[in-house]
C-alpha positions in Angstrom: 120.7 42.5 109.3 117.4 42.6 111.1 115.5 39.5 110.7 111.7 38.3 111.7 111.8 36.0 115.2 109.3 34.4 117.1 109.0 33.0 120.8 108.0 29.3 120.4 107.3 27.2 123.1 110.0 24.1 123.6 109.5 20.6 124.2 110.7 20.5 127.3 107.7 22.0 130.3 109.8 25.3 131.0 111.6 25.6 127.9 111.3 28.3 124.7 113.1 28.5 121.2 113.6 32.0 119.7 113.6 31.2 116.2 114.1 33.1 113.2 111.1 33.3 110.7 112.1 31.7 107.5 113.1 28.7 105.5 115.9 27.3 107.2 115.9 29.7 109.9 117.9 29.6 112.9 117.2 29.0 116.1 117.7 28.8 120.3 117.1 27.7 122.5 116.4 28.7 126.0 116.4 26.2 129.0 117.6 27.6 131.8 115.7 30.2 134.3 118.3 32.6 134.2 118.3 33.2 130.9 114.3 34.2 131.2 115.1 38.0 131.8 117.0 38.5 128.9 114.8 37.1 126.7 112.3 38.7 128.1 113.5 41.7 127.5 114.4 41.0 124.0 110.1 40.6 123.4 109.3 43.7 125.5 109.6 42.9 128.8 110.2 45.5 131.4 110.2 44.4 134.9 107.7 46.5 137.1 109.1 49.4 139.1 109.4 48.9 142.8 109.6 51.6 145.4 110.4 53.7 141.7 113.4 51.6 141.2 114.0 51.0 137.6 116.3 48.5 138.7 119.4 49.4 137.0 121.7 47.8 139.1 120.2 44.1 137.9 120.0 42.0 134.7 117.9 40.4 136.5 119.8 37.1 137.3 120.6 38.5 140.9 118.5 41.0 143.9 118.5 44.7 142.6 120.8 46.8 144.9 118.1 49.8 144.5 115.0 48.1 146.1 115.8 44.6 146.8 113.7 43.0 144.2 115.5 39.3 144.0 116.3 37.4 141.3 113.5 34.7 141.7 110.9 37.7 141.6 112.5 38.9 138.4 112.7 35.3 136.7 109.2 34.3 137.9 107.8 37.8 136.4 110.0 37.3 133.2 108.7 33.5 132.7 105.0 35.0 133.1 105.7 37.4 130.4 107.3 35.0 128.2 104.1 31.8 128.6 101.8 35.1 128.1 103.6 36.0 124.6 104.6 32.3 122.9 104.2 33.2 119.1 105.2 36.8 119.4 107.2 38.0 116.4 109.7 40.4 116.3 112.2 42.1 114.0 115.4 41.8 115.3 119.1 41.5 115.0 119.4 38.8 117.4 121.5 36.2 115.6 123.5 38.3 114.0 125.0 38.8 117.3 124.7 35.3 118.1 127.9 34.3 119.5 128.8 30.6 118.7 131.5 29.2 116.2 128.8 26.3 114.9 125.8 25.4 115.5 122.7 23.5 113.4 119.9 25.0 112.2 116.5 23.4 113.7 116.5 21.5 109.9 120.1 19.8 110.8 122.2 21.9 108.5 125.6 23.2 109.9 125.9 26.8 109.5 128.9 29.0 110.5 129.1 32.5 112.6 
């Protein structure tokens, strides 16, 4: 089921929590650079063409076979996109997908997947 998300900024310089919009809402978060092109994409992102590559041969975590975009061009565009939008919200069916067997919500209450 679809639920409201928002791209917060985390406490740590670099850092951003996607975080579901409600009481006791879940949320994650994101530390590392490599995970900046997925969650870019999951706000909107879309990388810019190159040489009319569409760069389907890249999640964008390593150089695009097509036009040799590289992986710190696609991170470095993604983390612009990403300062640009903190407080976006979305509808999304993000952690429904979520794939971990426990985690804590950001109020400290176990939940189960």
């Amino acid at each position: 089921m679809a639920h409201k998300i928002t791209l917060e900024s985390g406490d740590a310089g670099g850092t951003y929590v996607i975080a579901e919009v409600r009481k006791h809402g879940q949320d994650h978060l994101v530390q590392t650079d490599w995970d900046r092109p997925a969650t870019a994409r999951l706000f909107g992102w879309l990388p810019r063409k190159r040489k009319g590559c569409d760069h389907r041969s890249t999640d964008g975590t390593v150089t695009c076979t097509g036009c040799g975009m590289t992986a710190g061009e696609f991170i470095a565009e993604a983390t612009d996109f990403l300062d640009r939008n903190v407080g976006k919200v979305i509808i999304s069916d993000y952690f429904d997908n979520f794939e971990c067997v426990e985690e804590r919500n950001r109020h400290g209450e176990e939940y189960r997947q």
